[in-house]
PyMOL Python script that loads the backbone (N, CA, C, O; Angstrom):
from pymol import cmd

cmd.read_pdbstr("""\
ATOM      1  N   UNK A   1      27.678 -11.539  -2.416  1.00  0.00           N
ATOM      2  CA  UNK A   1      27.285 -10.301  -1.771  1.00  0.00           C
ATOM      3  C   UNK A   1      25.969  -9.818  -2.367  1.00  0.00           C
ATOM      4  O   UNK A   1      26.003  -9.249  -3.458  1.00  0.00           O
ATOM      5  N   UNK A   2      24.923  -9.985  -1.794  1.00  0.00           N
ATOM      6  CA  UNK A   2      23.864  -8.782  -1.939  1.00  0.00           C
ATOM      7  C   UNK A   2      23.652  -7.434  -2.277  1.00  0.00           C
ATOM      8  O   UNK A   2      23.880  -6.517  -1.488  1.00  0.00           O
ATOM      9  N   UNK A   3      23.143  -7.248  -3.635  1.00  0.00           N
ATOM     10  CA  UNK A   3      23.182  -5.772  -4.039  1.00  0.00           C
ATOM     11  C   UNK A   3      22.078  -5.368  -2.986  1.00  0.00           C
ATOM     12  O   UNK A   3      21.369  -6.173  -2.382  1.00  0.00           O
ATOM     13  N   UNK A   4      22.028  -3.406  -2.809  1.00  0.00           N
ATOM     14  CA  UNK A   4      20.501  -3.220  -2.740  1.00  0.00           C
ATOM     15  C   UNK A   4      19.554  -3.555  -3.746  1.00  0.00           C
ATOM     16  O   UNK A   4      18.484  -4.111  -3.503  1.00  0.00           O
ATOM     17  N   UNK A   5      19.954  -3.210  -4.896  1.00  0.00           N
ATOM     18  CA  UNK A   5      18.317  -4.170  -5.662  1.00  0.00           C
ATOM     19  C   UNK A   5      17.659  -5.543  -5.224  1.00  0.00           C
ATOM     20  O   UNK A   5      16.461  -5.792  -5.095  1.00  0.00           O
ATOM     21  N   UNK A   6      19.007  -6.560  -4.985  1.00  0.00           N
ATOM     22  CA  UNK A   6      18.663  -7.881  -4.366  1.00  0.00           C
ATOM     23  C   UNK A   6      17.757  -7.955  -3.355  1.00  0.00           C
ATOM     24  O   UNK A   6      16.812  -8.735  -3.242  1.00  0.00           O
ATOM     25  N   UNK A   7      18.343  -6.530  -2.165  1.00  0.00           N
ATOM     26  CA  UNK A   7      17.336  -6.624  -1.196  1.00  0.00           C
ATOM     27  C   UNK A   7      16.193  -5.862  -0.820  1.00  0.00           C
ATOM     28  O   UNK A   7      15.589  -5.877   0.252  1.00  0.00           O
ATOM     29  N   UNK A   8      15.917  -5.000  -2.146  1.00  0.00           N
ATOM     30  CA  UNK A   8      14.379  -4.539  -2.808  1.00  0.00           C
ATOM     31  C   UNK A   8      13.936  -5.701  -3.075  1.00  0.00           C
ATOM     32  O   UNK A   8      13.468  -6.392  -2.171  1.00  0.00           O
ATOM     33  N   UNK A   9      13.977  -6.003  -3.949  1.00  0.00           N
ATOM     34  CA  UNK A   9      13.400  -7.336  -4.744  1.00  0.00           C
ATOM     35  C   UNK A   9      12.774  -8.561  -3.825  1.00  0.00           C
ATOM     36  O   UNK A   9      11.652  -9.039  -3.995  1.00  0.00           O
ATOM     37  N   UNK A  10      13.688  -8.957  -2.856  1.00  0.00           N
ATOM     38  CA  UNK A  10      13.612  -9.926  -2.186  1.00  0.00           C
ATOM     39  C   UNK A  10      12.397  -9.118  -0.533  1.00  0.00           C
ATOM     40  O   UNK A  10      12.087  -9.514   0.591  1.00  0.00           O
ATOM     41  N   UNK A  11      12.221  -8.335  -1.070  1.00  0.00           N
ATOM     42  CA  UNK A  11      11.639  -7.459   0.215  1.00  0.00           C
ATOM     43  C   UNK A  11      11.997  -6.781   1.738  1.00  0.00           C
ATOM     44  O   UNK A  11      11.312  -6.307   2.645  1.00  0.00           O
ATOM     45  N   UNK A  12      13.660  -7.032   1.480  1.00  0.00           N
ATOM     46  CA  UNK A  12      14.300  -6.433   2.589  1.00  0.00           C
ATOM     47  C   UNK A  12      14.482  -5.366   2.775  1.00  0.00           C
ATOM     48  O   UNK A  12      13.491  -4.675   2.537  1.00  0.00           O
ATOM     49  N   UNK A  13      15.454  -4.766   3.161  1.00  0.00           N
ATOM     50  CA  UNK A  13      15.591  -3.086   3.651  1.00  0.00           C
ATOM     51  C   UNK A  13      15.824  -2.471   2.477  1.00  0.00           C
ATOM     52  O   UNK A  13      16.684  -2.771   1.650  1.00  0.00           O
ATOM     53  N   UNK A  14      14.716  -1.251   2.409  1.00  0.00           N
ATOM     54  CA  UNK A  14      14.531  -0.578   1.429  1.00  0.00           C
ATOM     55  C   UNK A  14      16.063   0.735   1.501  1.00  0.00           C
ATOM     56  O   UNK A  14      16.405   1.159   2.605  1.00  0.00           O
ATOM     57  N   UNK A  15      16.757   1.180   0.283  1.00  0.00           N
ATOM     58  CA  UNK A  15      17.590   2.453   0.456  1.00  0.00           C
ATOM     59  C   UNK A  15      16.844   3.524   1.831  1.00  0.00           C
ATOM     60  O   UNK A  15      15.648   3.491   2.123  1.00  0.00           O
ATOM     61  N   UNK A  16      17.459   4.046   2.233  1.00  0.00           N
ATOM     62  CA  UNK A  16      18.440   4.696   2.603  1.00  0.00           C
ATOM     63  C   UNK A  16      17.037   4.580   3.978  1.00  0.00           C
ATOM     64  O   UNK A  16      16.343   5.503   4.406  1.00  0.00           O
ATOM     65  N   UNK A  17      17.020   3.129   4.368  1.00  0.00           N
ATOM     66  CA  UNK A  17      16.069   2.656   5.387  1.00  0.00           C
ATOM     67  C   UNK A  17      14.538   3.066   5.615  1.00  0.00           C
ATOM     68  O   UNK A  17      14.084   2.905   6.748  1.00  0.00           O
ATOM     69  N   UNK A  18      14.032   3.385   4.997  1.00  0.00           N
ATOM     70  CA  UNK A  18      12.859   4.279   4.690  1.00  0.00           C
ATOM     71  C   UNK A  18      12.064   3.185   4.938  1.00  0.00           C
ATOM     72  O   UNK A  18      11.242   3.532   5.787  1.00  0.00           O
ATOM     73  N   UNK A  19      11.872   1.876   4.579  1.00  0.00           N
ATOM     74  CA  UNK A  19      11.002   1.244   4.636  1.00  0.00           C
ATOM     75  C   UNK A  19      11.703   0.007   4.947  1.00  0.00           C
ATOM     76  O   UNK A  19      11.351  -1.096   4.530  1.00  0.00           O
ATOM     77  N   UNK A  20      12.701   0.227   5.692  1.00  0.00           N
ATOM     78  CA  UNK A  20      12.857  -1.864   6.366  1.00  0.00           C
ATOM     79  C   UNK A  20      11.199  -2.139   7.293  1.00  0.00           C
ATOM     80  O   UNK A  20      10.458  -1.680   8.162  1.00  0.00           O
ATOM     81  N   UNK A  21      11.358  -3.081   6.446  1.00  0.00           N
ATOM     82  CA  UNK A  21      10.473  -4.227   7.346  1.00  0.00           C
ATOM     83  C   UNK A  21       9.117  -3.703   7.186  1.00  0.00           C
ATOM     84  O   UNK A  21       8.356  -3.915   8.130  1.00  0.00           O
ATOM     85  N   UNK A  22       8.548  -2.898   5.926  1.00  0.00           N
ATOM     86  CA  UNK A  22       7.645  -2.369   5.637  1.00  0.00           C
ATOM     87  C   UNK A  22       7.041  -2.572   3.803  1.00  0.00           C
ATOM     88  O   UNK A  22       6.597  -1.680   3.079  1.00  0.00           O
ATOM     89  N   UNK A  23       7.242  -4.099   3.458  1.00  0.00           N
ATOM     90  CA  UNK A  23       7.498  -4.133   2.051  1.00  0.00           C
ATOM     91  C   UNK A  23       5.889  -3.489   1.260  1.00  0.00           C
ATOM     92  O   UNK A  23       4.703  -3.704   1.511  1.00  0.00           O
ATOM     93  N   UNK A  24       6.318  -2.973   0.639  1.00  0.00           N
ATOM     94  CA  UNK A  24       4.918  -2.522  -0.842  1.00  0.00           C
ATOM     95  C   UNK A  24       4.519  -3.785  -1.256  1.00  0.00           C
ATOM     96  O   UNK A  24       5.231  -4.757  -1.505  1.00  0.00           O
ATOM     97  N   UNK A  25       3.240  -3.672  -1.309  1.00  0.00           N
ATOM     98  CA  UNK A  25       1.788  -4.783  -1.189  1.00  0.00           C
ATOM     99  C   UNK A  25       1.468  -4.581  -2.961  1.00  0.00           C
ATOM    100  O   UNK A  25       1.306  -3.521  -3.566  1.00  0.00           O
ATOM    101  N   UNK A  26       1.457  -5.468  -3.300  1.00  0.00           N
ATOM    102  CA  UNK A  26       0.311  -5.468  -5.004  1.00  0.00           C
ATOM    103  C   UNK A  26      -1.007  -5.178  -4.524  1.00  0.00           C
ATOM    104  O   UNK A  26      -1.225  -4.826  -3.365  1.00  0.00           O
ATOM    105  N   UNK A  27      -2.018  -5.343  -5.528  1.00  0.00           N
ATOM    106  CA  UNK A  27      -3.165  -4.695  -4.990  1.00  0.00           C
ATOM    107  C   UNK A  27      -3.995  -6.301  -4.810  1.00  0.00           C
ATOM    108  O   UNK A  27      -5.139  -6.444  -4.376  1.00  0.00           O
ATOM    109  N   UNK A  28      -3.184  -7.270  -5.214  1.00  0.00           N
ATOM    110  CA  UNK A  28      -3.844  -8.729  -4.700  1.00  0.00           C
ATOM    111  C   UNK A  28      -3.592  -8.885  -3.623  1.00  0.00           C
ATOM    112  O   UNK A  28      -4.466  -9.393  -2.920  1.00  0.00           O
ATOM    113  N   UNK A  29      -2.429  -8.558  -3.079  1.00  0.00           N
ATOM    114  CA  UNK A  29      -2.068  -8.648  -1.427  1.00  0.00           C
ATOM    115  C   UNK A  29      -3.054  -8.088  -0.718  1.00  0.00           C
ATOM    116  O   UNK A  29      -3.698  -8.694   0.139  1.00  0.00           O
ATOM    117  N   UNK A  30      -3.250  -6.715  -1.090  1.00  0.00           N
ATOM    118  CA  UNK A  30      -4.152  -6.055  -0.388  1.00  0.00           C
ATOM    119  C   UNK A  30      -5.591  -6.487  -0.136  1.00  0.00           C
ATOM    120  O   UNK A  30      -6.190  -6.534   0.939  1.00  0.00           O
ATOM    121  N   UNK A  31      -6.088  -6.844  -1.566  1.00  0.00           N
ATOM    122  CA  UNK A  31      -7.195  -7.374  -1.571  1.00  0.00           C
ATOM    123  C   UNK A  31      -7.544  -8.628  -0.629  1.00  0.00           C
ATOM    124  O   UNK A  31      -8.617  -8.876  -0.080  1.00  0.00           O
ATOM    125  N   UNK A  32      -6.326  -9.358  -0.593  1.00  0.00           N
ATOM    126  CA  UNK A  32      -6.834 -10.625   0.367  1.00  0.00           C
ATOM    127  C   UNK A  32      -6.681 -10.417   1.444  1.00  0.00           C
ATOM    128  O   UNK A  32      -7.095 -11.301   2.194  1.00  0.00           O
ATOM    129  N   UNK A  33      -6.082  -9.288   2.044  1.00  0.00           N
ATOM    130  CA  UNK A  33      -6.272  -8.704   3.562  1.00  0.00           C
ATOM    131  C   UNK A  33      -7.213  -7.836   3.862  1.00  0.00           C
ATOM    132  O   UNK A  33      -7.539  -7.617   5.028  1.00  0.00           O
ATOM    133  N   UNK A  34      -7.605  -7.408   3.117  1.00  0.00           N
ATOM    134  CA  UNK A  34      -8.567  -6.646   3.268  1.00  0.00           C
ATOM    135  C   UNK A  34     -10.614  -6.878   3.170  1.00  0.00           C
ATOM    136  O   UNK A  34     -11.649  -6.414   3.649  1.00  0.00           O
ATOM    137  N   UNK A  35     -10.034  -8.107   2.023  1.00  0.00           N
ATOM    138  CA  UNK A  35     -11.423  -7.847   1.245  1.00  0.00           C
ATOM    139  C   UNK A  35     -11.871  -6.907   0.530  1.00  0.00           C
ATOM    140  O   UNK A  35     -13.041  -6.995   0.156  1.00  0.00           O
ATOM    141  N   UNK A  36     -11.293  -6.072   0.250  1.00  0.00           N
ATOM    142  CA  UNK A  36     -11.942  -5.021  -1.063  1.00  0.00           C
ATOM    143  C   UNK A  36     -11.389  -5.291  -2.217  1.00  0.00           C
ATOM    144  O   UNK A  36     -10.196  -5.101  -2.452  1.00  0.00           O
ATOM    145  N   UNK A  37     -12.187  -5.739  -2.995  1.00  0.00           N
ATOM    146  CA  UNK A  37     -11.646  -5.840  -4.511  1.00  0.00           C
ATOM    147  C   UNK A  37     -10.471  -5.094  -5.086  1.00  0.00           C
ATOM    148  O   UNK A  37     -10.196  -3.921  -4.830  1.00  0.00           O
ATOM    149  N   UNK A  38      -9.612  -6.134  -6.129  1.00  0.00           N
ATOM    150  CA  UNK A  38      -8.978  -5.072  -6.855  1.00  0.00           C
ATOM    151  C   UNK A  38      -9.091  -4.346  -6.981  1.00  0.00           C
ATOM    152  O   UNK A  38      -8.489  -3.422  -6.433  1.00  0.00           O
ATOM    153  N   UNK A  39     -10.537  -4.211  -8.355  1.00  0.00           N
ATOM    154  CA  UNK A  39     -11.213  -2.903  -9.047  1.00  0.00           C
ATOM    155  C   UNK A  39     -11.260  -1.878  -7.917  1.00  0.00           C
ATOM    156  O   UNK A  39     -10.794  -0.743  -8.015  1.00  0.00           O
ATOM    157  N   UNK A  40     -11.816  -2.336  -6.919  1.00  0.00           N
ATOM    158  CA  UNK A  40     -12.341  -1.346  -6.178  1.00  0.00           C
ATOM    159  C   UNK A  40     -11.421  -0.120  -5.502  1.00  0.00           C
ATOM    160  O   UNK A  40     -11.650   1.088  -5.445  1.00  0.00           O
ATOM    161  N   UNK A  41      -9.946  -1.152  -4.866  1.00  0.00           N
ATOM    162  CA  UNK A  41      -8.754  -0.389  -4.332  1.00  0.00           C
ATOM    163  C   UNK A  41      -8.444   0.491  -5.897  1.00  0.00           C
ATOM    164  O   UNK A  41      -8.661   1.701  -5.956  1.00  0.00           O
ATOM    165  N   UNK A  42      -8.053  -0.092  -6.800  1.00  0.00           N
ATOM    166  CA  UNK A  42      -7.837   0.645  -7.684  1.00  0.00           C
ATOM    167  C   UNK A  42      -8.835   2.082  -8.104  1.00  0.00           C
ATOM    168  O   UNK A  42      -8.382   3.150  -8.515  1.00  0.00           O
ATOM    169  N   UNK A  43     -10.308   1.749  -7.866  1.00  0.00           N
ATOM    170  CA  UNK A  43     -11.123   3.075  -8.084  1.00  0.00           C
ATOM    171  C   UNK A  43     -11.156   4.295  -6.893  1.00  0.00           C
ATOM    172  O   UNK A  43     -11.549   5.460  -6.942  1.00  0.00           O
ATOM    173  N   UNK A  44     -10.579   3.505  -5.837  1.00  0.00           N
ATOM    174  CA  UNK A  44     -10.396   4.095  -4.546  1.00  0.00           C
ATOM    175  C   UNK A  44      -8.740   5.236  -4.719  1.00  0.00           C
ATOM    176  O   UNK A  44      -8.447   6.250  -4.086  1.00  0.00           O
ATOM    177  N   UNK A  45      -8.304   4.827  -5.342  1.00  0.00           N
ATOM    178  CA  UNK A  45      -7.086   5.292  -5.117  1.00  0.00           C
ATOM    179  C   UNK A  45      -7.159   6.212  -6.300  1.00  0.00           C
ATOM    180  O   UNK A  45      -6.358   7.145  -6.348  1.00  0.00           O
ATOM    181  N   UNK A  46      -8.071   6.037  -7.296  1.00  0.00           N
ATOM    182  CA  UNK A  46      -7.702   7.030  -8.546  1.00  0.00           C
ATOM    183  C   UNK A  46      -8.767   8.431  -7.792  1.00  0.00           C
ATOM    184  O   UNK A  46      -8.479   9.621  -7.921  1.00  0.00           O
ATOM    185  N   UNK A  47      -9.711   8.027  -7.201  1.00  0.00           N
ATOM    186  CA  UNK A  47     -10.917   9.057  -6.552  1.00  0.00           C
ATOM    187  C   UNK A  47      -9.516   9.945  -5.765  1.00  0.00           C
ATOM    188  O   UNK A  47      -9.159  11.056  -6.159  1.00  0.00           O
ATOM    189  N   UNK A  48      -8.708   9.046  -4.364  1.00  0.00           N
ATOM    190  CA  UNK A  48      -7.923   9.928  -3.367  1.00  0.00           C
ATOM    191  C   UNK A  48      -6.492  11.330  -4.668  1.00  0.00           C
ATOM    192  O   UNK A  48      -5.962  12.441  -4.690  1.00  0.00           O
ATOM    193  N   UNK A  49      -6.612  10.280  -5.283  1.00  0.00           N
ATOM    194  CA  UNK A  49      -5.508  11.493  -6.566  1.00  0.00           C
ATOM    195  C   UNK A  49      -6.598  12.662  -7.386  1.00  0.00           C
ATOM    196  O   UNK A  49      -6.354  13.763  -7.878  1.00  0.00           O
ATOM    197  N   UNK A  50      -7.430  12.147  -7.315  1.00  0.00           N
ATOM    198  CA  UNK A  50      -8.248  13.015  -8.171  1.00  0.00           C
ATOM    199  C   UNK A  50      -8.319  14.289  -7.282  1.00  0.00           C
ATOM    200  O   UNK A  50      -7.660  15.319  -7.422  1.00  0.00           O
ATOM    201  N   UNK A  51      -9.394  13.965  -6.199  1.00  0.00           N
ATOM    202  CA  UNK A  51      -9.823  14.496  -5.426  1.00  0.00           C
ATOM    203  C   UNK A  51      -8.771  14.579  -3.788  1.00  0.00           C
ATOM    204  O   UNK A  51      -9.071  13.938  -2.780  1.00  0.00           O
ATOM    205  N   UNK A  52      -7.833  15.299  -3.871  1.00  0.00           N
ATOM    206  CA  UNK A  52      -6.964  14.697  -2.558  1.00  0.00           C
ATOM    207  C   UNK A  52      -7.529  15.486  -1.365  1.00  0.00           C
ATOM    208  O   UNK A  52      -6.813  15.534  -0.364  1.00  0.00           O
ATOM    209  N   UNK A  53      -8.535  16.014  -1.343  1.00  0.00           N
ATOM    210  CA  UNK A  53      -8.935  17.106  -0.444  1.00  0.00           C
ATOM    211  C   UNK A  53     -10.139  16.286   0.539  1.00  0.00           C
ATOM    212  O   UNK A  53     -10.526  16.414   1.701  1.00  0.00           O
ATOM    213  N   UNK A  54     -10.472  15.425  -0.561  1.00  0.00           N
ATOM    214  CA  UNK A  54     -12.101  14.804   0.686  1.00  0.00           C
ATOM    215  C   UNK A  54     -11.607  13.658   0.812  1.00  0.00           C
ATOM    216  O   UNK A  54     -10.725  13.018   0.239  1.00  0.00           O
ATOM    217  N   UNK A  55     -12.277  13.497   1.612  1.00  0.00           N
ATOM    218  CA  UNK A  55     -12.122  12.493   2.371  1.00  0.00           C
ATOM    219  C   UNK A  55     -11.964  10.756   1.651  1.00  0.00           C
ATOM    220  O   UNK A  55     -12.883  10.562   0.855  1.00  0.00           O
ATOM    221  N   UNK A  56     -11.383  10.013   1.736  1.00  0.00           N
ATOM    222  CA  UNK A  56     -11.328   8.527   0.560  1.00  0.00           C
ATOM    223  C   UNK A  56     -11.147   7.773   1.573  1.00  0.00           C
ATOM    224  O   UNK A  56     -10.337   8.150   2.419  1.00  0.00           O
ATOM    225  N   UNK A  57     -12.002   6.244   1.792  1.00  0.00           N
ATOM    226  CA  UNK A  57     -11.805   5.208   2.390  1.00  0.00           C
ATOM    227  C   UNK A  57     -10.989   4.384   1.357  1.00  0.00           C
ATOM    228  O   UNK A  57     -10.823   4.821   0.219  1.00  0.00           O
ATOM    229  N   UNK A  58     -10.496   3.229   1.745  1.00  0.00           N
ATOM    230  CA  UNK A  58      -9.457   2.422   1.499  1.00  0.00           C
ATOM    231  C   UNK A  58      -8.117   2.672   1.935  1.00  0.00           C
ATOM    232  O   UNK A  58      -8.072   3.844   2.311  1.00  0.00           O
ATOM    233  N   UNK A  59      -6.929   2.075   2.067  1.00  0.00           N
ATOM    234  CA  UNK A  59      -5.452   2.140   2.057  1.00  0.00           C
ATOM    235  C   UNK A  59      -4.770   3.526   1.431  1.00  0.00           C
ATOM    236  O   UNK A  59      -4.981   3.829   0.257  1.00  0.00           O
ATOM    237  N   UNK A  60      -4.035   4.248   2.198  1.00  0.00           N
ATOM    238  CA  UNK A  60      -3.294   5.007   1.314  1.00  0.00           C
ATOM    239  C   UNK A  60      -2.222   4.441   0.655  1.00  0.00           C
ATOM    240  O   UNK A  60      -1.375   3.756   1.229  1.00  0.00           O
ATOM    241  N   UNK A  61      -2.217   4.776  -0.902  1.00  0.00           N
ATOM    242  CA  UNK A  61      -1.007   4.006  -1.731  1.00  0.00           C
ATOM    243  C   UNK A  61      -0.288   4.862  -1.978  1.00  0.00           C
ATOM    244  O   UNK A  61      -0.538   6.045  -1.749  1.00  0.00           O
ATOM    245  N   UNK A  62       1.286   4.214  -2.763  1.00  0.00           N
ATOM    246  CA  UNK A  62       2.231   5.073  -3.158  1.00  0.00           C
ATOM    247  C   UNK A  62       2.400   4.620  -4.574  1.00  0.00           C
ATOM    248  O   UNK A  62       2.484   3.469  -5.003  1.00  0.00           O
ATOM    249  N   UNK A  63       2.441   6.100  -5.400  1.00  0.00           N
ATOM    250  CA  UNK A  63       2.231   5.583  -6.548  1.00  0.00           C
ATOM    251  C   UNK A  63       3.998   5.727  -7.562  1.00  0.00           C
ATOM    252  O   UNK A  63       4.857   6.591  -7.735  1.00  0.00           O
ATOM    253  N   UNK A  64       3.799   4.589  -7.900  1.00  0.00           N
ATOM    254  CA  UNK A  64       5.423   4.458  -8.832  1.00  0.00           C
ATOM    255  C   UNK A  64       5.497   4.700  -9.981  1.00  0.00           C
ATOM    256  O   UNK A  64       6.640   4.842 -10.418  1.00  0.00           O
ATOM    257  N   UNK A  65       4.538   4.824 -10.781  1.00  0.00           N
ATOM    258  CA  UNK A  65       4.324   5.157 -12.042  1.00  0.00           C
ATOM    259  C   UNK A  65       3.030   5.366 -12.435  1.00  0.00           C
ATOM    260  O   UNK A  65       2.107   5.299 -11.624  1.00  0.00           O
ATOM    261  N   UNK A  66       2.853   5.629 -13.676  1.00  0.00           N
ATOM    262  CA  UNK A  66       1.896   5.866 -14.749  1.00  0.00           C
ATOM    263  C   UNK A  66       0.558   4.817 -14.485  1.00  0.00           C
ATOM    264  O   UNK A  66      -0.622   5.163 -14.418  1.00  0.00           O
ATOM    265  N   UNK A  67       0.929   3.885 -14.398  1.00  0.00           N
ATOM    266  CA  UNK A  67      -0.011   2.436 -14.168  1.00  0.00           C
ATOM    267  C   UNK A  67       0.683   1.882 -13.380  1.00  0.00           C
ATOM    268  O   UNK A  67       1.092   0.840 -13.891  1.00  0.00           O
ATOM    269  N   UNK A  68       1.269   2.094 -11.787  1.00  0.00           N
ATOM    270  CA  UNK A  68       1.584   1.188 -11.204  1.00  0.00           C
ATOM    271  C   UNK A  68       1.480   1.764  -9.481  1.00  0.00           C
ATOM    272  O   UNK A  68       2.244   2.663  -9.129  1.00  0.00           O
ATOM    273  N   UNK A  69       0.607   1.236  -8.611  1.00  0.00           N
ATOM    274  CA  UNK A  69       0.202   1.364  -7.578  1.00  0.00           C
ATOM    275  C   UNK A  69       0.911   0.234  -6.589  1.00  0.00           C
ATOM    276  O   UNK A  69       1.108  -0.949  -6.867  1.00  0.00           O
ATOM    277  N   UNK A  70       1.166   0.773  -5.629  1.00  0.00           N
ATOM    278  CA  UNK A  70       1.502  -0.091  -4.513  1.00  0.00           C
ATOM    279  C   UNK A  70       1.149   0.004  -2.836  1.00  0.00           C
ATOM    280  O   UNK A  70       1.404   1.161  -2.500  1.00  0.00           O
ATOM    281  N   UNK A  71       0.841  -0.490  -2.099  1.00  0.00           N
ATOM    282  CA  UNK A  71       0.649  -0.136  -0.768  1.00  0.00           C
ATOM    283  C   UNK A  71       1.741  -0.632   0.088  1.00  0.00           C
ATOM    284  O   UNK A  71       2.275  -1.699  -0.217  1.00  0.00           O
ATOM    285  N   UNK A  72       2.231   0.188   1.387  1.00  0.00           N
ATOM    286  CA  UNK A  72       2.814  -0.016   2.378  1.00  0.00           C
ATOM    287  C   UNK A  72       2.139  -0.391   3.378  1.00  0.00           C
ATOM    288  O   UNK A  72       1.267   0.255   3.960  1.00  0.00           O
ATOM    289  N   UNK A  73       2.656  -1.826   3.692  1.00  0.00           N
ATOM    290  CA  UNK A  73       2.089  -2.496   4.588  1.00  0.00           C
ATOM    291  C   UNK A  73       1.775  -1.908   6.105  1.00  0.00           C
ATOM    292  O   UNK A  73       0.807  -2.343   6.729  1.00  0.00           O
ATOM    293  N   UNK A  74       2.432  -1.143   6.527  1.00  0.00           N
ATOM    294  CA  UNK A  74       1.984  -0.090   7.703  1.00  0.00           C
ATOM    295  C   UNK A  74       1.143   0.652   7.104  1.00  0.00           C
ATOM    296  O   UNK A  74       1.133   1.516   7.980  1.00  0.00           O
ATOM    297  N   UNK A  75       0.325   1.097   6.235  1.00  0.00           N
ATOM    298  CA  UNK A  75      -0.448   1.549   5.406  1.00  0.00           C
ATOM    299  C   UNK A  75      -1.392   0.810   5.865  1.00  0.00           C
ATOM    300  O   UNK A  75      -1.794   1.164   6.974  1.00  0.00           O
ATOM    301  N   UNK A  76      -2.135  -0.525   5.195  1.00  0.00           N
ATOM    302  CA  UNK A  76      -2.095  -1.164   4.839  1.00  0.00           C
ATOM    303  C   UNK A  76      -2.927  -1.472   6.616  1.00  0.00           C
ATOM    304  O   UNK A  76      -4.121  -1.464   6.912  1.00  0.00           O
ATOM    305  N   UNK A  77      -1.913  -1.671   7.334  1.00  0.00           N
ATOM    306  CA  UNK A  77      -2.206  -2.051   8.846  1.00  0.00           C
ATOM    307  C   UNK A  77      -3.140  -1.116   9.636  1.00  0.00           C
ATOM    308  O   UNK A  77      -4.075  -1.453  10.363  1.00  0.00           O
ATOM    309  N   UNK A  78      -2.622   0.358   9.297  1.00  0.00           N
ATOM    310  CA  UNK A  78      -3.349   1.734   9.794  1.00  0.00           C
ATOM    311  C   UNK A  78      -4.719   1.482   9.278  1.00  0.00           C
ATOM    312  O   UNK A  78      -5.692   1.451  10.033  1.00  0.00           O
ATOM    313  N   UNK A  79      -4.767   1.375   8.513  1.00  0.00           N
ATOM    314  CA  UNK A  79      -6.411   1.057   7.457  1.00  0.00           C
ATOM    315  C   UNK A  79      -7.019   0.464   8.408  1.00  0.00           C
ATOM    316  O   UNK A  79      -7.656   1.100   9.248  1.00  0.00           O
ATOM    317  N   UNK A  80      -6.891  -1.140   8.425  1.00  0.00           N
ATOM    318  CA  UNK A  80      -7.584  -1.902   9.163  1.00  0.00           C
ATOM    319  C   UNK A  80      -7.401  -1.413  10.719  1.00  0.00           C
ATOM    320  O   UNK A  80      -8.379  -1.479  11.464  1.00  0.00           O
ATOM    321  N   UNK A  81      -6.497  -1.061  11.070  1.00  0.00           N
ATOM    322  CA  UNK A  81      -6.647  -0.404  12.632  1.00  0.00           C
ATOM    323  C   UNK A  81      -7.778   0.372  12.786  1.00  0.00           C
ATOM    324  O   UNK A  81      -8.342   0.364  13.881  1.00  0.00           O
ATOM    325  N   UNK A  82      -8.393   1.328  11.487  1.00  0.00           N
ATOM    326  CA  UNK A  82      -8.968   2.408  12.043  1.00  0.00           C
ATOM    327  C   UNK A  82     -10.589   1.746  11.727  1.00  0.00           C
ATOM    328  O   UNK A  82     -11.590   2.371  12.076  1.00  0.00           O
ATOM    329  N   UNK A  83     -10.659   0.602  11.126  1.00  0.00           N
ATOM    330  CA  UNK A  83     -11.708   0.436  11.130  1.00  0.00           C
ATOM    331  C   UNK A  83     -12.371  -0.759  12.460  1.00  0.00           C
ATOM    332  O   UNK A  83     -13.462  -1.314  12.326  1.00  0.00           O
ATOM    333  N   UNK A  84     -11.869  -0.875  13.135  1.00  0.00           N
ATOM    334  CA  UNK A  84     -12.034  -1.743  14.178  1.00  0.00           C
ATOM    335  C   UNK A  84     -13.014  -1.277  14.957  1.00  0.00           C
ATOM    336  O   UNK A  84     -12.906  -0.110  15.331  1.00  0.00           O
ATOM    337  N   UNK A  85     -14.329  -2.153  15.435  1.00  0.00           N
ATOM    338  CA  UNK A  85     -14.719  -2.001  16.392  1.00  0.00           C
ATOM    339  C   UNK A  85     -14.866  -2.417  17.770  1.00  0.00           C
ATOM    340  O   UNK A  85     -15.237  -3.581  17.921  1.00  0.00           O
ATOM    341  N   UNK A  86     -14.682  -1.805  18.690  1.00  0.00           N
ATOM    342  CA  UNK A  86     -14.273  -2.398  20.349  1.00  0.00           C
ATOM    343  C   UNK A  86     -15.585  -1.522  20.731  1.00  0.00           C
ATOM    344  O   UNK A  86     -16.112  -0.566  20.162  1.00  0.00           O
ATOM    345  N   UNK A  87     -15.876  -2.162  21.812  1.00  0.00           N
ATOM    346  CA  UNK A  87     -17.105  -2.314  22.630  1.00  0.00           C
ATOM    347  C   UNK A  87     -16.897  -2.314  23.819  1.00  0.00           C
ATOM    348  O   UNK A  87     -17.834  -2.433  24.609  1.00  0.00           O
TER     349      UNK A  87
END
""", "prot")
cmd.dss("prot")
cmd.show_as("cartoon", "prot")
cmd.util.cbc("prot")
cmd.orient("prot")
């Protein structure tokens, strides 16, 4: 039988459904979908906490701790949605 931790871990349905089918991204994930550097998501995301009032390009993240950042892949998707250009 499958705990819920098992199916955190393994990237399945998050408690109390909040995020099935929406797993939290490292910031290497991100980076290779994106193309923006580690460093950079990381300087991006300390600017949007600093400053939460103006405006910040990059991914919105969710932060889990002290030193530990993560993105939601519908996050993640919205980002690149909004930067699209159609003609």
């Amino acid at each position: 039988m499958k705990t819920t931790a098992d199916s955190v871990s393994a990237g399945g349905p998050r408690p109390n459904g909040d995020w099935t089918d929406n797993p939290l991204l490292t910031a290497q994930e991100v980076s290779h979908m994106t193309s923006i550097p580690v460093s950079t998501l990381h300087d991006l995301a300390v600017r949007r906490e600093a400053y939460p009032s103006l405006p910040s390009d990059g991914p919105v993240h969710v932060r889990l701790g002290p030193r530990r950042r993560r993105w939601l892949l519908s996050d993640v998707s919205d980002f690149l949605n909004s930067r699209r250009v159609t003609g």
